[in-house]
Each structure stands twice: as structure tokens, then as C-alpha cells.
C-alpha positions in Angstrom: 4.0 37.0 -33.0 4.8 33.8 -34.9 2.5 30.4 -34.9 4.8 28.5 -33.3 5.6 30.9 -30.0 1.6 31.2 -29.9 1.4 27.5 -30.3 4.7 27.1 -27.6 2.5 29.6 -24.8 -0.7 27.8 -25.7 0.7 24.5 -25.0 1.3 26.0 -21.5 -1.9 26.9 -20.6 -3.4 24.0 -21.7 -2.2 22.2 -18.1 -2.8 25.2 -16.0 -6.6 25.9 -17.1 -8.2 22.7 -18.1 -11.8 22.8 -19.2 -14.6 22.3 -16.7 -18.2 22.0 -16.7 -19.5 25.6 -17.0 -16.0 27.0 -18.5 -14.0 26.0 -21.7 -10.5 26.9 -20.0 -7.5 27.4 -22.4 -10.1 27.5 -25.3 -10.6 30.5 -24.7 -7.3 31.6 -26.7 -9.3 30.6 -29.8 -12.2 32.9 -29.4 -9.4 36.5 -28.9 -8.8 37.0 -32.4 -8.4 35.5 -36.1 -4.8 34.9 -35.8 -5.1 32.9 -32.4 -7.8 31.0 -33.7 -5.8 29.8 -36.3 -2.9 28.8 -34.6 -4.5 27.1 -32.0 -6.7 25.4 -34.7 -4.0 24.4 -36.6 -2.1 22.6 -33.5 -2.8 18.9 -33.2 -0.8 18.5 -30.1 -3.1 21.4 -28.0 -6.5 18.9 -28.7 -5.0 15.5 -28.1 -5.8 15.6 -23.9 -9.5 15.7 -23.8 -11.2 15.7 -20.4 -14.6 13.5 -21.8 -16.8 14.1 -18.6 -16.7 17.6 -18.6 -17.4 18.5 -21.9 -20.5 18.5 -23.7 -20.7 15.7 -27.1 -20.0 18.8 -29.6 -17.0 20.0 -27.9 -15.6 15.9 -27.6 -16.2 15.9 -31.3 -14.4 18.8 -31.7 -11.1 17.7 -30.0 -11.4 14.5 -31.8 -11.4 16.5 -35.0 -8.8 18.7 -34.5 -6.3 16.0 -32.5 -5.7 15.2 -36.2 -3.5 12.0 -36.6 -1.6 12.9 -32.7 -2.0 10.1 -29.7 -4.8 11.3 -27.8 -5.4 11.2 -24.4 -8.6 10.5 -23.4 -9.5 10.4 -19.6 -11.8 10.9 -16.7 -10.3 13.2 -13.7 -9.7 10.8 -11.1 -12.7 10.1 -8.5 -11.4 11.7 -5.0 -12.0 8.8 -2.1 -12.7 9.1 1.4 -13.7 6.6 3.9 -15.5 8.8 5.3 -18.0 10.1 2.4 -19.0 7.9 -0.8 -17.6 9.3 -3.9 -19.2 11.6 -6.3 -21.8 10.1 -8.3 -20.6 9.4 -12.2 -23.0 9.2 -15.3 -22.5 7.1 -18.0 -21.2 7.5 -21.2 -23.3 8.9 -23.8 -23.5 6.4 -27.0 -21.9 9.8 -28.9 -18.9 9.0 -26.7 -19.0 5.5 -26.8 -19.2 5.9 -30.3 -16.0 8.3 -30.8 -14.0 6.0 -28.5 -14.6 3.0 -30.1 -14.0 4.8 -33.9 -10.6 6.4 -32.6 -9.0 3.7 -30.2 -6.3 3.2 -32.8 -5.4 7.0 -32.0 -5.6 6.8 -28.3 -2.5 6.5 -26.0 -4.2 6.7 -23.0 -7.2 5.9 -22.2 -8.8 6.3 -18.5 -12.3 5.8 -17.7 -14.9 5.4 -14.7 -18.2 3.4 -15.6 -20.8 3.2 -12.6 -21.7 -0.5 -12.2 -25.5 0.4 -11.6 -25.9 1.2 -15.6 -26.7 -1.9 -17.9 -25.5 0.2 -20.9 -21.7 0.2 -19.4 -21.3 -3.2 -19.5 -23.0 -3.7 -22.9 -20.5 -1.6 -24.2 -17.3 -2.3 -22.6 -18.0 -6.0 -24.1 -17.4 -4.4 -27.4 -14.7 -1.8 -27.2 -12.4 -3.7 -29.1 -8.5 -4.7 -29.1 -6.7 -2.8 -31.7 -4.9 0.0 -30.0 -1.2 0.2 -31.6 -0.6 3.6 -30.0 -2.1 2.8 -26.7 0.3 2.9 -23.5 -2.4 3.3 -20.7 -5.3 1.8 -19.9 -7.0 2.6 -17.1 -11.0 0.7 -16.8 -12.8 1.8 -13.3 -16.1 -0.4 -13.5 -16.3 -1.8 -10.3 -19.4 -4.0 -11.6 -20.4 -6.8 -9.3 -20.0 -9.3 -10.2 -17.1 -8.7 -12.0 -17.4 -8.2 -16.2 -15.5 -11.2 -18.3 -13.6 -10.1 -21.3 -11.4 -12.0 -23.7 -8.4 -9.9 -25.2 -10.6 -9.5 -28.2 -13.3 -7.4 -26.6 -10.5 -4.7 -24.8 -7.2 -4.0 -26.0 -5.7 -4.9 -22.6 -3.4 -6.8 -25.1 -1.8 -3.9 -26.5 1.4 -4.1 -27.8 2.8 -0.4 -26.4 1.3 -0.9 -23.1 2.9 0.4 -19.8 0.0 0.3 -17.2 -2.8 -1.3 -16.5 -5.4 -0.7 -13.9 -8.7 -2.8 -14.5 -11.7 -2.5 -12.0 -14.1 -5.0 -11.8 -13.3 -6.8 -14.7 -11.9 -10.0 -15.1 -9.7 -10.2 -18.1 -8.3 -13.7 -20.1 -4.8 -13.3 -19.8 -4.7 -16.8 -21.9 -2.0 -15.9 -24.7 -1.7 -12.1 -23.3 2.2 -11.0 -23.6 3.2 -7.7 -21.9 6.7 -6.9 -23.1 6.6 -2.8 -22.6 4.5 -3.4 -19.1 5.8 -1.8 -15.9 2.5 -1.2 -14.1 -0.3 -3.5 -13.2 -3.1 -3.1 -11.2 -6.1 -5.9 -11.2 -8.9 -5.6 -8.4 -12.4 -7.1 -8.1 -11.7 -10.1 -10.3 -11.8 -13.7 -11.3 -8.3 -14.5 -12.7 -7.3 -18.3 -13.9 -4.4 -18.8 -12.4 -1.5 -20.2 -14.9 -2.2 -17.8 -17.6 -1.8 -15.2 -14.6 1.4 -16.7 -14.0 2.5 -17.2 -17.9 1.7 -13.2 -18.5 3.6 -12.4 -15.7 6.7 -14.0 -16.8 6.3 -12.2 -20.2 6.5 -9.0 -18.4 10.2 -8.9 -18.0 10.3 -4.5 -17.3 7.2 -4.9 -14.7 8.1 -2.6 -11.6 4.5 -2.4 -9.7 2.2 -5.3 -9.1 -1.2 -4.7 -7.2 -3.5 -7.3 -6.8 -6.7 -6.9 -4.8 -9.9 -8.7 -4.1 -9.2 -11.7 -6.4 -10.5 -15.3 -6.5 -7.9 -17.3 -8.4 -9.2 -20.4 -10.2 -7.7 -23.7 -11.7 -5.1 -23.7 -9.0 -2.2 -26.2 -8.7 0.8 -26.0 -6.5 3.9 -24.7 -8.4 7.2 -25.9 -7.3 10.5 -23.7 -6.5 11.3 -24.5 -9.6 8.5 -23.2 -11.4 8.1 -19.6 -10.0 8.1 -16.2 -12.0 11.0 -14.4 -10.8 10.1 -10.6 -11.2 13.4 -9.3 -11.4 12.3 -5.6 -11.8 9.5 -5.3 -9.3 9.3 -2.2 -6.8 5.9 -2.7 -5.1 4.1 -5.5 -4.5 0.4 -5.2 -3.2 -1.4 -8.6 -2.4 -4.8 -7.5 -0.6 -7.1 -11.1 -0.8 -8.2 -13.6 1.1 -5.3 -15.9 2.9 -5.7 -18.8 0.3 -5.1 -16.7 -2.6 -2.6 -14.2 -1.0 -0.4 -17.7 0.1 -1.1 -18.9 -3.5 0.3 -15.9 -5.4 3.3 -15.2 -3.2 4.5 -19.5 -3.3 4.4 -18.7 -6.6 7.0 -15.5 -7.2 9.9 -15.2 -6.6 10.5 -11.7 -5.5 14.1 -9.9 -4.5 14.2 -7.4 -2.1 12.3 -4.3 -2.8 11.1 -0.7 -1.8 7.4 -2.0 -1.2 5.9 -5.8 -0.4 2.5 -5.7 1.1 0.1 -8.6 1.6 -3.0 -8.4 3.4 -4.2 -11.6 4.3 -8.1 -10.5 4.3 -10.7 -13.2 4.7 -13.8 -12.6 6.4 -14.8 -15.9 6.0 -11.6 -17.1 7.2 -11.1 -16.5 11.4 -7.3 -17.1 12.5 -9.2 -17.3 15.9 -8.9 -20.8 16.1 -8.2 -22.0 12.2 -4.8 -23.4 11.9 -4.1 -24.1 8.6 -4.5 -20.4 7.6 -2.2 -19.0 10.3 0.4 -21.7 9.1 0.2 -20.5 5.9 0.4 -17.0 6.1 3.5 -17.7 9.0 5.2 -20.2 5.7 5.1 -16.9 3.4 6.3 -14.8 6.2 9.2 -17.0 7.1 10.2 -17.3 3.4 10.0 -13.5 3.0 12.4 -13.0 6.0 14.6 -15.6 4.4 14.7 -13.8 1.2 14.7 -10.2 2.0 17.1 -10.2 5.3 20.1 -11.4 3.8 23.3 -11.5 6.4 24.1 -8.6 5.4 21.6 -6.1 6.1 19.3 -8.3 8.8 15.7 -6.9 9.8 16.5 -3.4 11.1 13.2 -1.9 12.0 9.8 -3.8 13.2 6.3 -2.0 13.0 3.5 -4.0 15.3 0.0 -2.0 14.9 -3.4 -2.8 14.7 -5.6 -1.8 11.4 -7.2 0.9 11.6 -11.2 1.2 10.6 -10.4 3.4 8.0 -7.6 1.3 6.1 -9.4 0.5 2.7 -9.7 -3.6 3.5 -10.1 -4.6 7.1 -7.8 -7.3 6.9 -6.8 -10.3 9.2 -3.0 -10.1 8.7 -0.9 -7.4 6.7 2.9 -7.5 6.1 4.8 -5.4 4.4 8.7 -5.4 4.1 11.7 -4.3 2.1 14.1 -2.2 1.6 13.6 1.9 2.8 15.3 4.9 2.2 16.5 6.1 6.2 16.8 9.9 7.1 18.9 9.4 9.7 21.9 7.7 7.7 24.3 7.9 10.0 23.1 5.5 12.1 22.7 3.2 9.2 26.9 3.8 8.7 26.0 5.8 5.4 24.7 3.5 3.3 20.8 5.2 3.9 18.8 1.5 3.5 17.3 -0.4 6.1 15.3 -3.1 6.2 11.4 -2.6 7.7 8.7 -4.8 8.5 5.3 -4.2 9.3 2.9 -6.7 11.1 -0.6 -5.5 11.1 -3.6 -7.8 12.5 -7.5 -7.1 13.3 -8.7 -6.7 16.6 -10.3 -9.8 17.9 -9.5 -12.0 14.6 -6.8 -13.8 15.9 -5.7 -15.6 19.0 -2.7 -14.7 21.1 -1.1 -17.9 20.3 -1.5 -17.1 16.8 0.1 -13.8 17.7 3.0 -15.3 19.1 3.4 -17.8 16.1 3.2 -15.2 13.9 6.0 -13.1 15.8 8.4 -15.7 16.6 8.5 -16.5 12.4 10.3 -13.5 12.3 14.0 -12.5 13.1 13.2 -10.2 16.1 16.9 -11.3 17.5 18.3 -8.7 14.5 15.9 -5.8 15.2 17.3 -2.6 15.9 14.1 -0.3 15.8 10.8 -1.2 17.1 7.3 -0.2 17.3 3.9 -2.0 19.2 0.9 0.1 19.9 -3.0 -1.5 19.7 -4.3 -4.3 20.3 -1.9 -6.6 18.9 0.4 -6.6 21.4 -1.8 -6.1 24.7 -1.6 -9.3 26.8 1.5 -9.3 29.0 2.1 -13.2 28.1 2.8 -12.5 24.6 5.3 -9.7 25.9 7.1 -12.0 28.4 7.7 -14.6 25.5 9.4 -12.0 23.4 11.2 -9.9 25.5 14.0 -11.7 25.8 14.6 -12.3 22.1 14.9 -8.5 21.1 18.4 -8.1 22.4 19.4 -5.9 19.7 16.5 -3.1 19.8 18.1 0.7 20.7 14.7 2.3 20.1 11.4 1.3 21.2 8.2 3.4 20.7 5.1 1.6 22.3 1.5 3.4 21.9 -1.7 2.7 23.5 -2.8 -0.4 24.7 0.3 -2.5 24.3 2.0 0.1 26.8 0.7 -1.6 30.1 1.4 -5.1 29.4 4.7 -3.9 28.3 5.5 -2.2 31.7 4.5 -4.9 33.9 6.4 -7.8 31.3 9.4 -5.5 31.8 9.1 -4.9 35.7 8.5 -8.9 35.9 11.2 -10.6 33.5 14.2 -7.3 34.8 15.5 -9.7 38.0 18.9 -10.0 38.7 19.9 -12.8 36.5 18.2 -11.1 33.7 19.1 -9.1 30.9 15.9 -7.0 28.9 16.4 -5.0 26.1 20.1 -4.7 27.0 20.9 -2.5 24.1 17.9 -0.2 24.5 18.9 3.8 25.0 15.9 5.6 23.7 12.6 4.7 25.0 9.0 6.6 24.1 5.5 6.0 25.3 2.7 7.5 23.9 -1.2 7.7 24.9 -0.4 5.1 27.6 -3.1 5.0 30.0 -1.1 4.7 33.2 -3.2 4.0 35.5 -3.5 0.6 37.5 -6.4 -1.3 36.4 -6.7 -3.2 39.7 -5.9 -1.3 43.5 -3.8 -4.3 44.7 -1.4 -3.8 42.0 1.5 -1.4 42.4 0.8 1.7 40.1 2.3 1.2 36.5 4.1 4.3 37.1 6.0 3.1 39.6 6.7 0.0 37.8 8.5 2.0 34.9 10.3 4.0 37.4 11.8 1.1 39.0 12.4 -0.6 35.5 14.5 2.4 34.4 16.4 2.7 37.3 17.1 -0.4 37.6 18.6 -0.8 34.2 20.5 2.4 34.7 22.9 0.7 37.1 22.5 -2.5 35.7 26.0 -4.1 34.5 25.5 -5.4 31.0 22.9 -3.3 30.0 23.5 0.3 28.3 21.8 3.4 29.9 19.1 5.2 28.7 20.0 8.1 26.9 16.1 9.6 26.3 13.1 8.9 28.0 10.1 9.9 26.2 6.2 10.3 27.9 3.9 11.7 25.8 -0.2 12.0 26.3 -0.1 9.7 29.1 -2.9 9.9 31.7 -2.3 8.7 35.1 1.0 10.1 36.4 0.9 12.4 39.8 2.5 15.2 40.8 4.5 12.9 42.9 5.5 10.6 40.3 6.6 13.0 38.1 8.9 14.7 40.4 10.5 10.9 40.3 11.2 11.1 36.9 12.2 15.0 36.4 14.9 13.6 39.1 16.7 10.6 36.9 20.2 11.6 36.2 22.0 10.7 32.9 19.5 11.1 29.8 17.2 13.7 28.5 13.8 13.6 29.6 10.7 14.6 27.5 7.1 14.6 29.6 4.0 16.4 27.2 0.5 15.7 28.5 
């Protein structure tokens, strides 16, 4: 069989049996016979990916030798995270390692490494790995040292001139005269970042379509005008996860068309929305402006997510938003064009006030919502239903989960008199894990409430029907009261306990 087929089915197996601790893999081939040896020896191309943490400081040398002059690819297998279970501990680089890295960084293309922040030696190191890396497109530094490591562009080659992604962990970089042409990826977290240079790289990246930013303290921070914004005219994702101040900072400063992906999590702990106002007033600026900007006449806010955080969402955060532009299954309700426009308001359980709620709702454009959901905490005191109610007159869908259900009900019973008109446009309702039972004996049963509601609207003039009614895991309905809703006429009727 000729070099070059051995070499072609060689190259195969090198991604479906990567080398592991205890087993050499693909290497194997070498070991069959004299003539596979040698054409897997003589193939650059089959030694340039070399897993570093799993092989012992011969066998590294050994791939390093026989890469030859190809871009190498030298990375640590991602770290699997739970929030349930800490992650796998990592041991440090052996000075044989550190040593090849630093010899061959002019060879590497990508480069991808995890240092535990508990070993002096890592840090020593990564303040002398050097800048030169003309064949390096990804770089990918997972230190999470606290505090964070400073390096100028002279100690790392986050400066490279090929790059395409960046991902630095725990380490602050000076972006001071840093350009990123090729750059469509960047992800800093754990940092101290000045902020103009921050904002002068980010205006060199011109092909930039993700931007992550998380847990950063921005310092020498002036107001930038309208005028003085980046405009990232590429961008796909946006990720903002910091406290409110620097959260409100970087988004004042971009300008940002509508996109796929725009997340910011106002997290503070020091910062309560309880009872601060300037925060809330900030974060409720950068929300209005980001309605402005991605809702445009033409396709308005089409689908509203209110939820509370969950414990086991990586930064327990105050506030999150997230916005843009989605893909839709269902395109034929969107008249075939498949985009709609989602929001996402996510807050904390007890970290903000009701009126703060409220504020925070009212900045947005509930009167062009078409699809809505509320579960949690967030929406659980009837008074902040009451005031909203009446502006989502365009909402056809509603979904509302746990303890916002209740509050809803009885805000719906309440505000549907005869002169008015709730939800007027609403034909598919679901609830799901609503505890339906009446907190107090005086009142009537919440049951009965949503009976009457539905009903109600049924007949009402103005107001379209239901077409699907949908009760799912909700405690607290009798035999009784089910036979009153298994008898509604007119719209399909969906009951799972």
C-alpha cells in the first residue's frame, strides 16, 4: 500500500483514538510493522495535535520532534464543569513542558492550556512565555489565579498577528497598542482591564463576531459620548456578566446592531437594587436604549421571557437581559420570514424591590409583545400584575409557571369587569406547577377564579376566545372543579397532574 493512503487512513484515526493516560492511541500504527512506522514517522501533519496532559515528557518531545516545521496544536482537553461537583484536579506543567512551549511558540497555532492557580510555578512562568507567535490563531490561557496575573503584550503573545480567539482566565492583559485585525472571538474573565485601551482594541477588531466579558473591574473610566462609541458591526454574541457599574459602562460605550445573542448580567453583590436607585436607573437606561435599538418598527419585541435565576446559573446575578434576533420554528406564524425578536428579564429572588420590578418592566415595549412567559419569583405580587396587565394587549400566548401563577389569576379575576378589556388577543393559555390552592379560607378558590376569568372572556365582545387551555402539574383542583373545565366548549383542553 502506498505512503500516502497509509498516511490518508492514519490521519483518520488520529481523531477517533487520541492518546490517553495508560494508552498511546493511534500510535499504535507505528509499532505494526517497518513500513507503517515509516510512514507514520515520516508525516508531519499526524504529530502536530499533541494532547500535553496526557502524555508523559518523552512522548511530548517526541511529537515536537516529529511535527517538523507544521503548526502545532498544542492543548489541554477541556475541564468538564458542574455546579454540582468541583472540577477535576489539574497538575502543573512540568519545566520539560514549559520548556518545549516556550522553544516552539513560533510553531504553535493553537495553543490551549489550564494552569491551577494554587501553584507558584504557573505564574512564574506564564510571566515569561513570550510574544512571538506568527503562526498562532488560538489562544486559549485558563489560570483562574486570584488575584488576577498582569501581563504586558511582551510577556504572552495575546498580540499575535494571526489571531482568531482569545479566551484568557484570570489574567489581566495590557491591551495598550494591542491591534486585532484577524480576531472574531474574545473571551476575558477574572480581570482588571483599563478601560480606553479596551475600547481602542476593540475598534481595531473590525471581523470580531463573539464578545464575552465576565467578572471585570474596569479602571481609568470616563464617560464616552454617542459619538465616541465602538460600533461592532460583526458581533453575534455579546456576554456582559459584572457588576452593574461596569456592565452600564461597557454597554454606553458600544454600539451594537441587532444580534443572535446580547446578554448582560448586572451582578453585584455589593450592590442591592433593594432600595439603591442609581443602579436600577442605570441598568433601566441600557435596557431602554437596547429596546430602542434592537426593536426597530419593523419587527417590534415579539416574545418576552420573565424568570427568576436559578441557583445553579454560573453567576447569581441581580439583573440579566438578554435580547436579539432568534431563529423561530414555527415560521408561519412569523409570516415566513423565521426571525423574531426575544427578550429575557431575569432577576434574584429577594435583591430587588417590586417597584424596581415594575420600573424595570415598564422600560420595555410590553404593548408589542406577542409571546410571553413569567414563572418565579419575579412576578409574584399581584400589584405588579395589575399595573401590567393592561399594557400587553397584543400577547396570543401566555405560559406562567410557579409562583407568578396565583397573583396572576386573581390580577386577572380583579382588572376582567365589564368596562375592561385583559389580554384581548390572548387564545392559548398554559399553567404549569401552579399551586392552586387558596392561601386564605375567606378567599374564593383560585380555581374558581380562572374558571370564571375564562368564561368570562369567552363571551366577552372584543376579546378573542380561547383556542387551548393548558394545566399542567397543578395541585389543588377537585374533582368538582375539573368537571368545570372538561365542560368549556370551543378550545382544546389539556389537564396532566
Amino acid at each position: 500500500m502506498p505512503a500516502k493512503v497509509l498516511e490518508a487512513i492514519f490521519t483518520l484515526l488520529v481523531s477517533h483514538d487520541t492518546p490517553r493516560k495508560g494508552h498511546i492511541g493511534w500510535i499504535r500504527v507505528s509499532h505494526v510493522c517497518s513500513k507503517w512506522r515509516a510512514a507514520a514517522i515520516g508525516s508531519a501533519r499526524l504529530w502536530c495535535n499533541i494532547p500535553v496532559d496526557v502524555l508523559d515528557n518523552r512522548w511530548v518531545s517526541i511529537f515536537v520532534q516529529r511535527s517538523g516545521n507544521e503548526p502545532i496544536t498544542w492543548e489541554m482537553p477541556k475541564i468538564w464543569t458542574s455546579p454540582y461537583f468541583a472540577p477535576p484536579p489539574r497538575s502543573p506543567l512540568s519545566p520539560h513542558v514549559q520548556t518545549l512551549i516556550q522553544e516552539n511558540l513560533d510553531h504553535i497555532a493553537k495553543l490551549r492550556l489550564y494552569l491551577p492557580a494554587s501553584t507558584p510555578e504557573n505564574k512564574k512562568w506564564i510571566r515569561t512565555l513570550g510574544a512571538k507567535a506568527s503562526l498562532l490563531t488560538s489562544l486559549d490561557l485558563d489560570c483562574l489565579f486570584s488575584p488576577p496575573v498582569s501581563l504586558a503584550s511582551s510577556m504572552a503573545p495575546f498580540a499575535a498577528p494571526l489571531l482568531s480567539e482569545l479566551v484568557l482566565k484570570g489574567i489581566s492583559p495590557d491591551l495598550a497598542g494591542v491591534s486585532w485585525s484577524n480576531l472574531l472571538t474574545l473571551n476575558i474573565c477574572n480581570a482588571q482591564l483599563d478601560f480606553h485601551p479596551l475600547l481602542a482594541v476593540l475598534s481595531s477588531a473590525p471581523k470580531l463576531k463573539e464578545l464575552t466579558l465576565r467578572d471585570i473591574y474596569l479602571s481609568s473610566t470616563t464617560s464616552t459620548g454617542a459619538h465616541n462609541r465602538v460600533f461592532l458591526s460583526k458581533i453575534q454574541k455579546l456576554d456582559l456578566r459584572s457588576d452593574p457599574r461596569t456592565c452600564v459602562i461597557i454597554c454606553k460605550a458600544l454600539s451594537i446592531p441587532p444580534i443572535p445573542s446580547y446578554r448582560v448580567d448586572f451582578a453585584g453583590p455589593q450592590i442591592s437594587f433593594q432600595s439603591g436607585v442609581d443602579p436600577i436607573i442605570d441598568v433601566i437606561s441600557v435596557i431602554r436604549e437596547r429596546v430602542r435599538d434592537a426593536y426597530c418598527s419593523e419587527r417590534p419585541l415579539y416574545q418576552l421571557e420573565i424568570s427568576q435565576q436559578s441557583q445553579t446559573e454560573e453567576l447569581w446575578g441581580d439583573v440579566t437581559i438578554e435580547c436579539g434576533d432568534e431563529r423561530c420554528d414555527e415560521e408561519a406564524e412569523l409570516e415566513g420570514d423565521g426571525i423574531m425578536n426575544f427578550f429575557k428579564l431575569s432577576l434574584s429572588r429577594g435583591r430587588i424591590s417590586d417597584e424596581n420590578t415594575l420600573s424595570l418592566l415598564k422600560s420595555l415595549s410590553l404593548g408589542t409583545c406577542v409571546k410571553m412567559h413569567a414563572s418565579g419569583y419575579l412576578l409574584s405580587d399581584g400589584d405588579v400584575w395589575m399595573d401590567i396587565l393592561p399594557d400587553l394587549s397584543r400577547v396570543d400566548k401566555l405560559e406562567v409557571c410557579l409562583r407568578a401563577g396565583q397573583p396572576f389569576i386573581e390580577a386577572a379575576f380583579e382588572l376582567f369587569d365589564d368596562t375592561t378589556s385583559i389580554l384581548p388577543r390572548l387564545t392559548w393559555f398554559t399553567l404549569n406547577m401552579v399551586n392552586l390552592r387558596a392561601p386564605y379560607d375567606d378567599d374564593p378558590p383560585i380555581p374558581i377564579q380562572l374558571y370564571t376569568w375564562i368564561v368570562d372572556r369567552q363571551t366577552r365582545a372584543g376579546v378573542k376566545a380561547l383556542h387551548q387551555l393548558e394545566v399542567i402539574c397543578c395541585p389543588g383542583l377537585t374533582a368538582k372543579q375539573k368537571d368545570l373545565f372538561y365542560k368549556l366548549e370551543g378550545m382544546g383542553l389539556l389537564m396532566d397532574e
